[in-house]
FIMARKE-275815 format. One line per field, with one value per residue: x, y, z of N, C-alpha, C, O, CB in turn; chain. Coordinates in Angstrom, 1 decimal. Glycine has a CB too. Example, Ala and Ser with C-alpha at 12.3 -4.5 7.8 and 13.67 -1.06 7.14 Angstrom:
# FIMARKE-275815
nX: (13.2|12.8)
nY: (-5.7|-2.2)
nZ: (7.8|7.1)
caX: (12.3|13.7)
caY: (-4.5|-1.1)
caZ: (7.8|7.1)
cX: (13.2|12.9)
cY: (-3.3|0.0)
cZ: (7.8|7.9)
oX: (14.2|13.4)
oY: (-3.3|1.1)
oZ: (8.5|8.0)
cbX: (11.3|14.1)
cbY: (-4.5|-0.6)
cbZ: (9.0|5.7)
c: (A|A)
This chain:
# FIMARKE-275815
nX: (58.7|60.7|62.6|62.5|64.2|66.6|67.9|68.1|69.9|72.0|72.9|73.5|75.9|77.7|77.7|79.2|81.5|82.7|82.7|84.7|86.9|87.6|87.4|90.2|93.6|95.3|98.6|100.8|103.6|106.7|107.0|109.5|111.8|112.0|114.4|116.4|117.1|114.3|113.1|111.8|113.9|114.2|117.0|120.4|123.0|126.0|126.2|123.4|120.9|118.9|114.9|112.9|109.7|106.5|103.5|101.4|102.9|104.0|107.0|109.7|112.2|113.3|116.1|117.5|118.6|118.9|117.7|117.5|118.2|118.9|118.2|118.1|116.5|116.2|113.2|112.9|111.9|109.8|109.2|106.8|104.5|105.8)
nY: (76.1|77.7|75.7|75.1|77.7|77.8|74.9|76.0|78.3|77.1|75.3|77.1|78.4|76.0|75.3|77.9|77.6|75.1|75.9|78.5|76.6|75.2|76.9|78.2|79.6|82.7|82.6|84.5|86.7|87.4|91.0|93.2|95.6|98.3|99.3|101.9|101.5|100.6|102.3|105.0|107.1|111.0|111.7|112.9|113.0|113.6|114.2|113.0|113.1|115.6|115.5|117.0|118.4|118.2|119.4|117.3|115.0|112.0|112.2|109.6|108.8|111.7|113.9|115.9|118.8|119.6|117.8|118.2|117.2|113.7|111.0|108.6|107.1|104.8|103.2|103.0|101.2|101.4|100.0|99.4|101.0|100.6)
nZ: (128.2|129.2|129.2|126.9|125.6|127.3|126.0|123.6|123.9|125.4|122.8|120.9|122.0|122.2|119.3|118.6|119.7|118.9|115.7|116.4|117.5|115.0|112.9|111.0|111.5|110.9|109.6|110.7|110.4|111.9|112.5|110.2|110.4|108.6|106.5|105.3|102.3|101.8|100.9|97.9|97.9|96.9|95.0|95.1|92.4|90.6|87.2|86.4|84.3|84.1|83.7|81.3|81.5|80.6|81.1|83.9|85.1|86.7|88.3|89.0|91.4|91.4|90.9|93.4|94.5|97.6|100.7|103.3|106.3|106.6|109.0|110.8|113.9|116.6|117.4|121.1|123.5|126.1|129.2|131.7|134.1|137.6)
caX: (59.1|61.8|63.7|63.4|65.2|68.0|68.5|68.4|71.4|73.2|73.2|74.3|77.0|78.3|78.2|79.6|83.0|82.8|83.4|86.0|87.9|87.7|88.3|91.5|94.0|96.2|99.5|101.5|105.3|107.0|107.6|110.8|112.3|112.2|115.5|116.5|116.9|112.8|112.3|112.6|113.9|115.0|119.1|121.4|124.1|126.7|126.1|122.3|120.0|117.1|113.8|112.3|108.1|105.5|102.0|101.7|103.8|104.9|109.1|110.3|113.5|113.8|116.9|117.2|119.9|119.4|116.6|117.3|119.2|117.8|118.9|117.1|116.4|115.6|112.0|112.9|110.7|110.0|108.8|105.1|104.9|106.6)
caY: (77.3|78.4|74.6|75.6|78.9|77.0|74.5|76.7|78.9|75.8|75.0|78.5|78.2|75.0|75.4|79.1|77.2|74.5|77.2|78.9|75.5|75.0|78.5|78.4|80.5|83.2|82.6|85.6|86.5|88.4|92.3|93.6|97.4|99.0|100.0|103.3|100.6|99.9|103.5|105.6|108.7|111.5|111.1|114.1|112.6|114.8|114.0|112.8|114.2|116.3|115.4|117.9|118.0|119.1|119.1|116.6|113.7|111.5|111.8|108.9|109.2|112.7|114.5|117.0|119.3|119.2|117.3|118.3|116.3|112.6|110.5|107.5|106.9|103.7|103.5|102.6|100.5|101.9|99.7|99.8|101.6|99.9)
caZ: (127.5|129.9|128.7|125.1|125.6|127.6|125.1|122.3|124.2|125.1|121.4|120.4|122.7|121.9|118.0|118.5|120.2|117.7|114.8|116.7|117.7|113.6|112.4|110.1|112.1|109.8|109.8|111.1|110.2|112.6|111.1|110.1|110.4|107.4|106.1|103.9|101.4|101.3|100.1|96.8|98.3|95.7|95.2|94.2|91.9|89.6|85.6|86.2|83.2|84.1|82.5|80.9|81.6|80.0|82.1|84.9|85.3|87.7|88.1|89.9|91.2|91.0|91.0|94.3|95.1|99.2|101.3|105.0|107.5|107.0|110.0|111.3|115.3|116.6|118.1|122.1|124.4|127.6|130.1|132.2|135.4|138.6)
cX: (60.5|63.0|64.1|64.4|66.5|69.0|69.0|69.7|72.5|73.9|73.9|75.6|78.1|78.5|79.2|81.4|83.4|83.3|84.7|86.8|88.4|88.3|89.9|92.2|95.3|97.5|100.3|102.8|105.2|107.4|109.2|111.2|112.8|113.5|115.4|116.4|115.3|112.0|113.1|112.5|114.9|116.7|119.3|122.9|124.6|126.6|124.6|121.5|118.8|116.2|113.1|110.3|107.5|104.1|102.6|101.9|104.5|106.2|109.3|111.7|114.0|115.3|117.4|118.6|120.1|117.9|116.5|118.2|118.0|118.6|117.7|117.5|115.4|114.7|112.5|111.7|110.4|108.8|107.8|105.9|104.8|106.0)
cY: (77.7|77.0|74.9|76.5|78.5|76.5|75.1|77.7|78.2|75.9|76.0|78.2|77.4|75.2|76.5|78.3|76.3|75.6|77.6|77.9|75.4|76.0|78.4|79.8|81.0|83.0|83.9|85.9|87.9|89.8|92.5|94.9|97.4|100.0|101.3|102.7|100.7|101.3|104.3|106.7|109.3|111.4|112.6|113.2|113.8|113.8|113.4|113.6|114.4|116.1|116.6|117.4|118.7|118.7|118.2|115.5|113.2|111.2|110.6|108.7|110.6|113.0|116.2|117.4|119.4|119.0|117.5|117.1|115.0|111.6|109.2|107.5|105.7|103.9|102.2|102.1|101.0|100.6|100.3|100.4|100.3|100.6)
cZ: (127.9|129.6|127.5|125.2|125.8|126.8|124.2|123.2|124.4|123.3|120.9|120.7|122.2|120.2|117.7|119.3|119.5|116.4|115.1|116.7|115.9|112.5|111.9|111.2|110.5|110.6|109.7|111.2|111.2|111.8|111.0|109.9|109.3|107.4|105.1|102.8|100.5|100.8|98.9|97.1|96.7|96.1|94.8|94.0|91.1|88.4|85.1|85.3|84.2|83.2|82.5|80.9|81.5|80.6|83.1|84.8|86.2|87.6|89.3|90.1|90.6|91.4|91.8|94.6|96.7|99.6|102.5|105.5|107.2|107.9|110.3|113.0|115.4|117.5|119.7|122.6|125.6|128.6|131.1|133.5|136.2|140.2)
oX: (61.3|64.2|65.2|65.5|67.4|70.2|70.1|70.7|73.6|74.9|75.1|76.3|79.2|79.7|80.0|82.3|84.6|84.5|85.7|87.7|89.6|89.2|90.8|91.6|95.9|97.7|100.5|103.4|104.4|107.9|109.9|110.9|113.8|113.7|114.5|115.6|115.0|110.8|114.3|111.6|115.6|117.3|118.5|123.7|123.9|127.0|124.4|121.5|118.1|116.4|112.7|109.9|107.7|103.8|103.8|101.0|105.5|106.6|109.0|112.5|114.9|115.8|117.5|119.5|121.3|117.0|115.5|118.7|116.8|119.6|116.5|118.6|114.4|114.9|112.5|110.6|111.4|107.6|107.8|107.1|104.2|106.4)
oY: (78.1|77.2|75.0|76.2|78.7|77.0|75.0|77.3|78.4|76.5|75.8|77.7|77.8|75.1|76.4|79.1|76.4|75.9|77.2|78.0|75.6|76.0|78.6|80.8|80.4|83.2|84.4|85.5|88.9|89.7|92.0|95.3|96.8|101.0|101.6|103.2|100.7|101.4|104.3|107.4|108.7|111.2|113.3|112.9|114.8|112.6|113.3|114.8|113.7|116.5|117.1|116.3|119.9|117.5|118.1|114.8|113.8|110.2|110.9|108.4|110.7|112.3|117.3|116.7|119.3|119.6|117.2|116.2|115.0|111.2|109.2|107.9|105.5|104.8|101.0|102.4|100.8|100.7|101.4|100.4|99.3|100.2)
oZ: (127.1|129.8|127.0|124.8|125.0|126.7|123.9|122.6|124.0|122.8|120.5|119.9|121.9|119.9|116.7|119.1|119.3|116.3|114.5|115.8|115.6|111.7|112.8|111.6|109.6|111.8|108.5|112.2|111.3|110.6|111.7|108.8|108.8|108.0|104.3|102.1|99.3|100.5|98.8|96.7|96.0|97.2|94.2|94.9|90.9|88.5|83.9|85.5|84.8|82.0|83.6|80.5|82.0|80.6|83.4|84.5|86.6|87.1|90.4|89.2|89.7|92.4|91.3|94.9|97.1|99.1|103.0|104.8|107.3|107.4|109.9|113.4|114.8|118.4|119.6|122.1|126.2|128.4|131.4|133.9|135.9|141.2)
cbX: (58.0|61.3|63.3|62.2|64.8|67.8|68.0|66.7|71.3|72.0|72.1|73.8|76.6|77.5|77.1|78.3|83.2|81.5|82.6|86.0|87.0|86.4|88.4|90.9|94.5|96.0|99.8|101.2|106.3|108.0|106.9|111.2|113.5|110.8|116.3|118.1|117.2|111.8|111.9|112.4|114.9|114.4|120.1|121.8|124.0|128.6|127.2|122.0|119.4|117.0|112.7|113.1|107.6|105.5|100.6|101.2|104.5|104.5|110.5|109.8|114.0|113.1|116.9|116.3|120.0|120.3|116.5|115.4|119.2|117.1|119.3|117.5|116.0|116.3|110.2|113.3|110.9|109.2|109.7|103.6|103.9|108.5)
cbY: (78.4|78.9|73.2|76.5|80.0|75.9|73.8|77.7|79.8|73.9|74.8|79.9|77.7|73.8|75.5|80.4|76.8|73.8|78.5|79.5|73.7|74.7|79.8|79.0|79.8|84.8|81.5|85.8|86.6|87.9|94.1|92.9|98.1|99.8|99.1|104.3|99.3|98.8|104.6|105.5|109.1|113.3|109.4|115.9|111.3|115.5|112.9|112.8|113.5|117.7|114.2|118.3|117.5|119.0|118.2|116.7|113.7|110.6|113.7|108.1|108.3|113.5|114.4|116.7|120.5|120.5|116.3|118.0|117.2|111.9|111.6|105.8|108.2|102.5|103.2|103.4|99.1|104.1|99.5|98.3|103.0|100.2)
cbZ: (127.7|131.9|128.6|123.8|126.6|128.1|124.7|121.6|125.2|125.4|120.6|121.2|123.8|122.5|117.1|119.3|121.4|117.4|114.9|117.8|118.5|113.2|114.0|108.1|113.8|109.2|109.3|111.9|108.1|113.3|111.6|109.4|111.6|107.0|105.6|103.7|102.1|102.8|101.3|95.6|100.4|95.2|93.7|95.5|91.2|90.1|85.2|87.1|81.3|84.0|82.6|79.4|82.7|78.3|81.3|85.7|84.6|88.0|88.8|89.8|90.5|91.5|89.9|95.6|94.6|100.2|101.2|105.6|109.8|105.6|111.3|110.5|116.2|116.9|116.8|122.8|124.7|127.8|130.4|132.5|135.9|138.3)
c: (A|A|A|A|A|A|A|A|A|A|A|A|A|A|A|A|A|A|A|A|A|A|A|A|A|A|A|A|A|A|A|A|A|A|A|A|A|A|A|A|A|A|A|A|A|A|A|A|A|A|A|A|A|A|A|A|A|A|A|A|A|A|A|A|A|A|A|A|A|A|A|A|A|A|A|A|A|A|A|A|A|A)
């Protein structure tokens, strides 16, 4: 009784690292820092038309007269404690 159990966890074991060894691994691209580019922030140009809207509708690429200070700061690494 106490061999069956053995075997039978052996086996577990062994098929359960078989799988893994076999397991398809995903292939993983390094990321890349998203530029101002990769977003559609609203713009303020001079001669742009205003759309006129009736109920609700999605404007894309609105037309804004001021947005706030937009600046970018690069995210630093800080190093573990020493």
């Amino acid at each position: 009784m106490v061999f069956n159990f053995i075997a039978q966890l052996a086996i577990g074991l062994v098929l359960s690292a078989v799988s893994f060894v076999l397991s398809p691994r995903p292939k993983v691209e390094k990321p890349t820092a998203a530029g101002l580019d990769d977003f559609s922030l609203p713009t303020a140009e001079e001669g742009r038309p205003i759309p006129v809207v009736f109920g609700t509708v999605l404007i894309t690429g609105p037309n804004v007269v001021w947005a706030g200070d937009l600046k970018v700061d690069p995210i630093r690494k800080k190093g573990g404690k020493k």
